[in-house]
VOPAGU-2260 file (C-alpha; in pm, 1 decimal, decimal comma):
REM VOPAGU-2260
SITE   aa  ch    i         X         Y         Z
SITE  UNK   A    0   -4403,9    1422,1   -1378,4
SITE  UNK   A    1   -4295,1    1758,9   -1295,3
SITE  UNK   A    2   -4018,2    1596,4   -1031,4
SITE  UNK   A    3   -3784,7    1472,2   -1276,9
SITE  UNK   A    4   -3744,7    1829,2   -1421,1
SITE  UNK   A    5   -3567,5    1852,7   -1070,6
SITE  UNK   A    6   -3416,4    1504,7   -1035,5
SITE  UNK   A    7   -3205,5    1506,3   -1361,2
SITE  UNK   A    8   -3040,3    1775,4   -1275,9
SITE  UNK   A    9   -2918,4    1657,1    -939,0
SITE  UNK   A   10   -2874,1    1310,2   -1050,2
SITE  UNK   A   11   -2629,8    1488,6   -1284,4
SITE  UNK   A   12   -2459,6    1734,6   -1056,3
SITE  UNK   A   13   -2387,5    1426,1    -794,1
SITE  UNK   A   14   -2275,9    1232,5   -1104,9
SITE  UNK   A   15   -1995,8    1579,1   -1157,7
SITE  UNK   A   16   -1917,8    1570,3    -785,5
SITE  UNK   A   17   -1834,1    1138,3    -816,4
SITE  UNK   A   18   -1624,8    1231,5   -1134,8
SITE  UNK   A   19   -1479,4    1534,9    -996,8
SITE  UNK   A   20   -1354,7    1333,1    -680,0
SITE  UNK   A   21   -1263,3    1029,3    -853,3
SITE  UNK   A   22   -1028,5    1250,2   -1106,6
SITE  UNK   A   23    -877,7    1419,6    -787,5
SITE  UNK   A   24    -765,3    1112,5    -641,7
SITE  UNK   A   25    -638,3    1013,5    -939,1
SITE  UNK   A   26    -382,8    1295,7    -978,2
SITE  UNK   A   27    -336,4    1282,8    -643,9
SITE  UNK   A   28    -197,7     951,4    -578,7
SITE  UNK   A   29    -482,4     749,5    -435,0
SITE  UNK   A   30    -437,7     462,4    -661,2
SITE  UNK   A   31     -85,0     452,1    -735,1
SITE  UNK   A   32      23,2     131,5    -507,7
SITE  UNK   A   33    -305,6     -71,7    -460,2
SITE  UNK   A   34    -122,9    -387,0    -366,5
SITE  UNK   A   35      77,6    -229,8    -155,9
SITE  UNK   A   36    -156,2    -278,0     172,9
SITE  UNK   A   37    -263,5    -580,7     106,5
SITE  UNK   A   38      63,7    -711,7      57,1
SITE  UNK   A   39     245,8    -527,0     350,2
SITE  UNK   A   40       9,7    -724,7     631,4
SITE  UNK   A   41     199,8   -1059,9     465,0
SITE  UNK   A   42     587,8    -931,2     484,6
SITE  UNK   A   43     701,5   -1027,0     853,4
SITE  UNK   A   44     948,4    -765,5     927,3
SITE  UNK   A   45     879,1    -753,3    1301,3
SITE  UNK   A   46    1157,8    -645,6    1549,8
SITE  UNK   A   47    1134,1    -919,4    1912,9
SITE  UNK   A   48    1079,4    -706,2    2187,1
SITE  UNK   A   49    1376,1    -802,3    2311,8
SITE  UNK   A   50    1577,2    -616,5    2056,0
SITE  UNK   A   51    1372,7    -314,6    2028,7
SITE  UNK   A   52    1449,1    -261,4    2494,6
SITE  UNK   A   53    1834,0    -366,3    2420,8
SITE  UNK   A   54    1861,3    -103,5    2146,3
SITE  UNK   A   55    1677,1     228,4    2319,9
């Protein structure tokens, strides 16, 4: 019984480091385009090799 005086505490300090990281890639960007990747595999915008030798 005495191990939960020990586990709260860390359950609760990981629980602050998930929130603290979470909050930090909010304001940092992380999540400001999230169908950005999964939409950018779709767009066909490639360049025939051909093109890319002829220009360089």
């Amino acid at each position: 019984m005495t191990v939960i005086i020990y586990l709260i505490p860390v359950a609760l300090g990981l629980g602050g480091l998930g929130l603290a990281g979470f909050l930090w890639a909010a304001s940092s960007g992380q999540f400001d385009d999230p169908d950005g990747a999964a939409n950018r595999i779709l767009i066909d915008e490639d360049v025939p090799l051909v093109d890319k030798i002829t220009k360089t």
